[in-house]
Residue, then its C-alpha position, 0 to 999 in steps of 0.5 A: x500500500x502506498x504511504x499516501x494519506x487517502x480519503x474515501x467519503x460515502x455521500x448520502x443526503x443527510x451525512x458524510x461517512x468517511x475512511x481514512x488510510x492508511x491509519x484505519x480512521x473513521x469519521x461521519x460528519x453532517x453534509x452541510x456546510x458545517x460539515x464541510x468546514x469540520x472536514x477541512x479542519x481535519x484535511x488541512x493537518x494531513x499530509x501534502x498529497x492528499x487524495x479524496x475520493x467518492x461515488x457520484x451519487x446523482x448530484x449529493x457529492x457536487x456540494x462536497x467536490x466544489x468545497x475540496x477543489x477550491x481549496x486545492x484538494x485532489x478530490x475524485x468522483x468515482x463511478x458507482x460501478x466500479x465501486x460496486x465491481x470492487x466490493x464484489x471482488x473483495x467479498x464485500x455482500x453486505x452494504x452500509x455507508x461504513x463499508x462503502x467510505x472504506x471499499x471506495x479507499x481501498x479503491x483508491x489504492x490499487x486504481x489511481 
C-alpha cells in the first residue's frame, strides 16, 4: 500500500461517512456546510498529497467536490460501478455507508 494519506467519503443526503488510510480512521460528519468546514479542519493537518475520493451519487457529492477543489484538494468522483465491481471482488455482500467510505479507499489504492 502506498504511504499516501487517502480519503474515501460515502455521500448520502443527510451525512458524510468517511475512511481514512492508511491509519484505519473513521469519521461521519453532517453534509452541510458545517460539515464541510469540520472536514477541512481535519484535511488541512494531513499530509501534502492528499487524495479524496467518492461515488457520484446523482448530484449529493457536487456540494462536497466544489468545497475540496477550491481549496486545492485532489478530490475524485468515482463511478458507482466500479465501486460496486470492487466490493464484489473483495467479498464485500453486505452494504452500509461504513463499508462503502472504506471499499471506495481501498479503491483508491490499487486504481489511481
Amino acid at each position: 500500500m502506498s504511504a499516501e494519506t487517502i480519503i474515501g467519503i460515502d455521500v448520502s443526503r443527510d451525512w458524510l461517512d468517511g475512511f481514512c488510510l492508511p491509519g484505519k480512521q473513521r469519521f461521519r460528519l453532517q453534509n452541510s456546510p458545517d460539515g464541510y468546514a469540520r472536514l477541512l479542519e481535519t484535511l488541512q493537518s494531513m499530509p501534502d498529497g492528499l487524495k479524496v475520493g467518492f461515488e457520484a451519487t446523482g448530484g449529493q457529492e457536487w456540494a462536497l467536490w466544489r468545497v475540496l477543489i477550491s481549496m486545492g484538494i485532489n478530490a475524485v468522483q468515482l463511478p458507482p460501478a466500479q465501486i460496486k465491481a470492487f466490493a464484489f471482488s473483495m467479498g464485500k455482500r453486505a452494504k452500509t455507508d461504513q463499508i462503502d467510505a472504506e471499499l471506495i479507499a481501498r479503491f483508491m489504492v490499487v486504481r489511481p
